[in-house]
BAVO-521303 format. One record per residue: x, y, z of N, C-alpha, C in turn. Coordinates in steps of 0.2 Angstrom, whole numbers, plus 5000, padded with zeros to 4 digits. Layout:
REM BAVO-521303
XYZXYZXYZ...
***
This chain:
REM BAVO-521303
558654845558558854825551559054885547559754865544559854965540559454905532559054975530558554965525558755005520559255055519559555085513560455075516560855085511561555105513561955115507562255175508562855175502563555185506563855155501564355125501565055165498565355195503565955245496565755285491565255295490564855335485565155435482565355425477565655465476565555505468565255575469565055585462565555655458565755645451566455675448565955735446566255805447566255865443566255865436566955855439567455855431568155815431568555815427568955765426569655765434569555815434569855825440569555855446568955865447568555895453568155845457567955815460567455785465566955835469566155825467565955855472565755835480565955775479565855735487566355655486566755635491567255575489566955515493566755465493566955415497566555425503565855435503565355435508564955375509564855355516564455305517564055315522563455285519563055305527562555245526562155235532561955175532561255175536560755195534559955195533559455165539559455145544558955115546558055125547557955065547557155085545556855105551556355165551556355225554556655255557557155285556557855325555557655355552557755445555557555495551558255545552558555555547558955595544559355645541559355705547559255775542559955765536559955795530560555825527560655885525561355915527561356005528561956015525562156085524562756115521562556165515563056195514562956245512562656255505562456285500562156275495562756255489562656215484563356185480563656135482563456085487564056045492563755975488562855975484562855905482562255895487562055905492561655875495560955855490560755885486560155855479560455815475560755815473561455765471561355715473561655695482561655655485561155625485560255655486559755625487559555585481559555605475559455575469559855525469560355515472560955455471560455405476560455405483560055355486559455335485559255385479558455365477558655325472559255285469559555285463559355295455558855375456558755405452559655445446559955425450560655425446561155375449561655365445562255325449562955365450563255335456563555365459564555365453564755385453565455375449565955325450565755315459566055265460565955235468565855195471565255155475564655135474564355085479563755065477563055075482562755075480562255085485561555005485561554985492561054935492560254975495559854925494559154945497558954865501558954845505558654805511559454735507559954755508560554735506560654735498560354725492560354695487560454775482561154775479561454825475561054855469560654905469560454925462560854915456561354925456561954895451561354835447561354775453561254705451560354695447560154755448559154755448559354775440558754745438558654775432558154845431557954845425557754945425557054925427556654875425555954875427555954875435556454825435556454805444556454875448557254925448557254995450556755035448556455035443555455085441555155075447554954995449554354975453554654975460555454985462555755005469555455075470555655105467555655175467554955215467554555165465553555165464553355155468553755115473553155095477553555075484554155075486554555075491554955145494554755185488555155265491554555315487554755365493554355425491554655475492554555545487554955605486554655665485554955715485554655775490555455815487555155815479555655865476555655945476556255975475555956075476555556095472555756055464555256075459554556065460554156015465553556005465553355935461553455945454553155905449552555845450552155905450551355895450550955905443550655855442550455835436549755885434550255935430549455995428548755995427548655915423548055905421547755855426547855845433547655795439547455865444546755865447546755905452547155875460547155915466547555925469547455865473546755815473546555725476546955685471546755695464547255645459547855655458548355705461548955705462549155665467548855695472548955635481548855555477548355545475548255475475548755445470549055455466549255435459549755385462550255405467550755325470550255275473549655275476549255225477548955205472548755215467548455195460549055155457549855195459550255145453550455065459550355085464550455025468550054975470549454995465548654945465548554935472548454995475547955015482547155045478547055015482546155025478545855065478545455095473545255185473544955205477544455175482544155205487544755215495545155145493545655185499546155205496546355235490546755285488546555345491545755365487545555405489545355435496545255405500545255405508545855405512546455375509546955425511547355475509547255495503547255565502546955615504546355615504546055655510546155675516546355625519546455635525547255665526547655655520548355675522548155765519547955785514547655835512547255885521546855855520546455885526546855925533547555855535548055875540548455935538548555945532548855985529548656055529547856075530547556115531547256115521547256085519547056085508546456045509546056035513545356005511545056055505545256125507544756145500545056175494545456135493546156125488545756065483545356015485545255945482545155935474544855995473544755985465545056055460545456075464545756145459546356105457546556125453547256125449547756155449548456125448548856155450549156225451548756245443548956315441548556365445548056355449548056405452548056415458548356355459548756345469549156385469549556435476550056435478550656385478551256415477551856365480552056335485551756385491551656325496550956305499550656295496549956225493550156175488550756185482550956135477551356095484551856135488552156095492551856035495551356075500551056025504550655975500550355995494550055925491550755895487551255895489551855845485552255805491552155845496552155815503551655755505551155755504550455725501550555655500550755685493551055645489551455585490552055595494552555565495552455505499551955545504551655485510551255455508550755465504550255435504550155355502550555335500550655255498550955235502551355255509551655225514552355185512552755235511553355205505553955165513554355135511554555135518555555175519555455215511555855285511555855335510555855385514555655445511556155505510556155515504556755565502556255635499556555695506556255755505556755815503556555855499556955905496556755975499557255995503556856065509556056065506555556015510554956015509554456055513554956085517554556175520554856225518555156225511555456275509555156365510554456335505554056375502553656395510553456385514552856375518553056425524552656455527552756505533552656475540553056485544553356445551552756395552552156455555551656385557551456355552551456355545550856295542551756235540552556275542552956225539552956185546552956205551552856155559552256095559551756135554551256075553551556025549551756025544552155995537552555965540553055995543553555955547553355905551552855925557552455865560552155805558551855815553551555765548551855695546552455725542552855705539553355665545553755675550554155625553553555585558553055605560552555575563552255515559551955545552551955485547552555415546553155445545553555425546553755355551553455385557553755345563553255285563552555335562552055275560552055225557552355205552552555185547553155135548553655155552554055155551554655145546554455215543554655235537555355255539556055255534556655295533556555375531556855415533556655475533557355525532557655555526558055585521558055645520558155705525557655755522558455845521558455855517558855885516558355975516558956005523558456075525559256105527559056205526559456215530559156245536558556215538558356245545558456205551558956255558559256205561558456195565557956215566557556205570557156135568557156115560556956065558557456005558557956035558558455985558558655945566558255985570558655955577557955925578557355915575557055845576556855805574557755795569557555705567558155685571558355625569558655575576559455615574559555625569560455635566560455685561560955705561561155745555561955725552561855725545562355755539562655785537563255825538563455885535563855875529563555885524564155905517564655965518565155975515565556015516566056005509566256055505566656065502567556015503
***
């Protein structure tokens, strides 16, 4: 079943520039696939556009057939809450939540119930090696501990897409191997969609397919 697809999707620079023309791709659920190229080509771009966290300038993009165009904004808030999860560079972890109420917050907005909010964030924390992360705050974690608690994050409400933004960026080989394993294992379990824009070819040769942007 293709579970995301865009359609001719093509996003303007400038009045005469394009940074990407007429891409289509087509999503199946549990489908995990890398996106790569060089730095500038759009790949964050692109991901914001199938999260339809933006619109493209010209094509369309559906989710389980049915065009975001056609959804209204409440409708797209509660897709985007409860049917996708994201794993941005910036992290955007909520300073005033410790490192448990960050994980849980997608399951609290998706009225999963506090005690199994709470018991699955721990245990995606725990995998991650942050069990004794649970009540610090963000300001005093490293970068790659924000990482893995936004990693966390993303899966924890079992979204059925997952759009990650080099989510081993920050991390050193072994704890990014664990991060990485988590994540397309969770995924499969799930049979979650899987979006992950990296330029590492070693991460990239273990999901099913790759992307290349290109100027």
């Amino acid at each position: 079943m293709i579970l995301l697809q865009a359609e001719g999707i093509s996003r303007r620079v400038s009045a005469d520039r394009w940074l990407f023309r007429d891409l289509n791709i087509a999503l199946a659920a549990g489908e995990q696939l890398a996106l790569q190229g060089a730095s500038g080509v759009g790949k964050s771009t692109l991901l914001n556009l199938l999260a339809g966290l933006d619109q493209p300038d010209e094509g369309r993009l559906l989710f389980e057939g049915k065009d975001f165009k056609t959804m209204g904004a409440n409708e797209q808030l509660y897709l985007r809450r409860t049917a996708f999860g994201f794993v941005f560079q910036a992290f955007h972890l909520m300073p005033h939540l410790n490192a448990l109420q960050n994980v849980m917050v997608p399951c609290l907005i998706a009225g999963v119930p506090l005690d199994q909010a709470k018991n699955r964030a721990q245990v995606l924390l725990s995998e991650l090696g942050l069990a004794a992360t649970y009540e610090q705050f963000p300001a005093v974690l490293s970068g790659g501990e924000q990482q893995r608690i936004a990693l966390a994050r993303a899966l924890v409400h079992r979204p059925k897409v997952v759009l990650a933004d080099e989510p081993t960026g920050n991390l050193d080989p072994v704890t990014a191997n664990l991060a990485l394993e988590l994540l397309c294992r969770t995924c499969r379990e799930h049979n979650a969609a899987l979006v992950m824009v990296t330029h590492s070819e070693k991460a990239a040769e273990r999901l099913d397919r790759r992307l290349f942007l290109t100027n």
